[in-house]
C-alpha positions as CSV (number, residue, x, y, z in Angstrom):
1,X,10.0,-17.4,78.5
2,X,11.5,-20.6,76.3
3,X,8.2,-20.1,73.9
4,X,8.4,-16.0,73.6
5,X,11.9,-16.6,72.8
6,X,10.5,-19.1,70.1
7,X,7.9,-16.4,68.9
8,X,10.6,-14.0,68.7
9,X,13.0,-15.8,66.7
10,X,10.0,-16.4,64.3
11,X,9.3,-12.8,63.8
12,X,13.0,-11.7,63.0
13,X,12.9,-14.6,60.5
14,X,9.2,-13.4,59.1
15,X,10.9,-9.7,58.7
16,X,13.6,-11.1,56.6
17,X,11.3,-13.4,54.4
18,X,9.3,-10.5,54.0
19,X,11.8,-7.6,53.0
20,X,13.4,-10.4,50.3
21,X,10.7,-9.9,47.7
22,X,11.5,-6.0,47.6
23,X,14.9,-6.9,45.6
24,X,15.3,-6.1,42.1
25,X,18.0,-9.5,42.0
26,X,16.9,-12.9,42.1
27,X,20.5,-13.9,44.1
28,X,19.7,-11.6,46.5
29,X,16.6,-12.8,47.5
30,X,17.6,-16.1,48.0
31,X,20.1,-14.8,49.8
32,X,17.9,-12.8,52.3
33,X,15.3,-15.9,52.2
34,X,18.3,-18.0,53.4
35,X,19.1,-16.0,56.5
36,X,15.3,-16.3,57.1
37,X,15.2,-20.0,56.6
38,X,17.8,-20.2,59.1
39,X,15.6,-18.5,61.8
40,X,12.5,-20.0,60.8
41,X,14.4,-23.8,61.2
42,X,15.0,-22.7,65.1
43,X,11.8,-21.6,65.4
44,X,10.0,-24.5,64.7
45,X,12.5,-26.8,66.3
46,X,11.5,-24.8,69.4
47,X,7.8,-24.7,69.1
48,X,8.0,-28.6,68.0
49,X,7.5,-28.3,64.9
50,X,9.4,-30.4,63.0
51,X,7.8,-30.7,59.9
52,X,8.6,-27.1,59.1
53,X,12.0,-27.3,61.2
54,X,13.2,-29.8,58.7
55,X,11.9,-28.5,55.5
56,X,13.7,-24.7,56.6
57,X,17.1,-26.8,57.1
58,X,17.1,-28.3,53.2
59,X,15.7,-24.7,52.3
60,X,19.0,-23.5,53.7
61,X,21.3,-25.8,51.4
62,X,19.0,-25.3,48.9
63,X,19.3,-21.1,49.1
64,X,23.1,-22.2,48.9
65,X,23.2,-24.6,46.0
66,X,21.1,-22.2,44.1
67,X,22.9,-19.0,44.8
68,X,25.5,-20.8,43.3
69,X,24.2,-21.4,40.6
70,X,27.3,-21.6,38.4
71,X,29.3,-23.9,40.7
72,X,26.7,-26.4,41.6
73,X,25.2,-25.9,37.8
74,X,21.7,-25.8,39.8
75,X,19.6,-24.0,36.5
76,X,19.4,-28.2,35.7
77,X,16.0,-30.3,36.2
78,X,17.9,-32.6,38.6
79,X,18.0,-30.4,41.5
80,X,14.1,-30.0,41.4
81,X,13.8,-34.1,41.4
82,X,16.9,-33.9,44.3
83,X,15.2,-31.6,46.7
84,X,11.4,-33.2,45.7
85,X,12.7,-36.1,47.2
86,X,14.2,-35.0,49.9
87,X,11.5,-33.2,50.8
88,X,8.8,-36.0,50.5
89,X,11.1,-38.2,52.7
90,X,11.5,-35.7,55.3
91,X,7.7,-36.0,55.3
92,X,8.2,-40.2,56.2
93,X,10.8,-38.8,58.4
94,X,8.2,-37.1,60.9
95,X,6.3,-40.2,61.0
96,X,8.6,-43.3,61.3
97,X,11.5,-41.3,63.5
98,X,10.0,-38.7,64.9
99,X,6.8,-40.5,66.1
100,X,4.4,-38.3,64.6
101,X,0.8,-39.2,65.2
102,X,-0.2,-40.3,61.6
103,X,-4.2,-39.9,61.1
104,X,-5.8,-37.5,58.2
105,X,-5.3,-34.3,59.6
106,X,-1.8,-34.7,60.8
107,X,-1.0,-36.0,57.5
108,X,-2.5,-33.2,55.2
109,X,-1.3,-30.5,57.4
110,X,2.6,-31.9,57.5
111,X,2.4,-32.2,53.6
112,X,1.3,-28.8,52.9
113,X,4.8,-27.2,53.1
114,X,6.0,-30.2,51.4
115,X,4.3,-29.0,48.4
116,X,5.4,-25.2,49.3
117,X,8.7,-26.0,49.2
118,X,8.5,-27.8,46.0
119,X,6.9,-25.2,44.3
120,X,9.0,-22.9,45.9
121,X,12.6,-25.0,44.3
122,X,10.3,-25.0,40.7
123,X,10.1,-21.2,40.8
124,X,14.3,-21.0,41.6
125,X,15.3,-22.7,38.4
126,X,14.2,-20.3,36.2
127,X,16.6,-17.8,37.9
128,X,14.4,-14.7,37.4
129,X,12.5,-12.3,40.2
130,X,8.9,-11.7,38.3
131,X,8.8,-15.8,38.0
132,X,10.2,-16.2,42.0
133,X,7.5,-13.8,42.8
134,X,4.9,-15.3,41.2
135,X,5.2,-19.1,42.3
136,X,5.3,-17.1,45.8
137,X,1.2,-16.4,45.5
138,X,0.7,-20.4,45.2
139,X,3.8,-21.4,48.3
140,X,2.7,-19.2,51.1
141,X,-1.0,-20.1,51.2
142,X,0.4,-23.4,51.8
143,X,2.6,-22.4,54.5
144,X,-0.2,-20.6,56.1
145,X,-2.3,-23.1,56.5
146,X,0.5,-25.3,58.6
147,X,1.5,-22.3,60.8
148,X,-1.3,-21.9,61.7
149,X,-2.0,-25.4,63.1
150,X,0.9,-25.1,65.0
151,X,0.6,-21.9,66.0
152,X,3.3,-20.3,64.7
153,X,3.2,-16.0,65.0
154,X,6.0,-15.8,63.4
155,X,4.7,-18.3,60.6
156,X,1.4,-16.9,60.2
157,X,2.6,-13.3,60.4
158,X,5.1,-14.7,58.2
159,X,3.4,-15.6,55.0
160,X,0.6,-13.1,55.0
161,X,3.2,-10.2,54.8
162,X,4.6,-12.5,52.0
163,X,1.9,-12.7,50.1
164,X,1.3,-8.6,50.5
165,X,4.9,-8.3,50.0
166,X,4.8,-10.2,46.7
167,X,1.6,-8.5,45.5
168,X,3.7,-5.1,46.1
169,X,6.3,-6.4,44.5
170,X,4.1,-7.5,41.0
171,X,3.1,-4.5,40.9
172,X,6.2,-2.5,41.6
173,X,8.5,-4.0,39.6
174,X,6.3,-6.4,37.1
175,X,2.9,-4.6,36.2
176,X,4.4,-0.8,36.2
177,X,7.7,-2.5,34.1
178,X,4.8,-4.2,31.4
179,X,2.8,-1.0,31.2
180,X,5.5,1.2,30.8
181,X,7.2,-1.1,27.8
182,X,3.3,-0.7,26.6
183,X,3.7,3.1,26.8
184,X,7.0,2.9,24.6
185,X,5.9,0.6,22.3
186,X,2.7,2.8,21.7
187,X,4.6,6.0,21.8
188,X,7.4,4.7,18.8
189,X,4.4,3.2,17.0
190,X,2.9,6.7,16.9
191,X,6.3,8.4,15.8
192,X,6.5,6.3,13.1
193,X,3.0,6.8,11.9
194,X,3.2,10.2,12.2
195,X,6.6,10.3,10.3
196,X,6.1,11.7,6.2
């Protein structure tokens, strides 16, 4: 019962990661992501996964400080050098305290979201949806790959609606927003030709 709780947990918090990229505003994806983050750092504490347990916990006060981005003044190169190391010593962190088994595998697979979540704080500074969206196709391939070693449902199921939901997302509000600024530009460019 204690592991289809686990699973479950891990799906709400995969439906909420998912529906974030469908927002037009950058806060309120964060926002949404946060709330998932939240969910997702239960679920792997309860599947014993602490890797990903740990790095959803900074994710959360990183959601905050860059939701408020005014206050905490979070649109500066700092934070990314901040959470970067936090997030490499969280990696230490599994093997010294934690006791993780440290051998090759183990210690590929545990820096995988490592580098997820630092591409993932790169693609917040620059504050804007298209550019969130993007940096999204390169973070969840990474997390992928570590829920599935640990089995994660929730994780897997996770990041391969991400990714579909980013794609949808490019092409809702990116692609269609480029080719319609394309259609403009080439219908006032023909006014003006046409003009006497």
């Amino acid at each position: 019962m204690y592991t289809v709780i686990a699973q479950i947990i891990g799906i709400i918090a995969m439906i909420l990661n998912c529906a974030s990229y469908q927002f037009k505003k950058s806060w309120l994806i964060l926002l949404i992501q946060l709330f998932g983050s939240v969910l997702f750092a239960v679920h792997f504490f309860m599947i014993k996964a602490y890797s990903g347990a740990i790095l959803n916990i900074v994710g959360i006060v990183r959601a905050i400080i860059f939701i408020f981005k005014d206050k905490f003044h979070s649109d500066h190169i700092v934070w990314v050098f901040v959470f970067s190391v936090v997030y490499v010593l969280s990696y230490v962190f599994i093997f010294t305290v934690l006791g993780k088994e440290f051998y090759a595998k183990n210690a590929i697979v545990e820096f995988l979201p490592v580098v997820g979540m630092v591409i993932t704080t790169v693609s917040f500074r620059f504050f804007e949806s298209k550019i969130i969206r993007r940096f999204g196709l390169f973070n969840s391939p990474l997390w992928l790959t570590y829920n599935a070693f640990n089995f994660s449902i929730g994780g897997i199921c996770s990041e391969t609606f991400n990714l579909i939901s980013i794609i949808v997302g490019i092409i809702r509000y990116d692609i269609k927003k480029e080719q319609k600024q394309t259609e403009n530009k080439g219908n006032s460019e023909e006014n003006e030709s046409s003009e006497p």
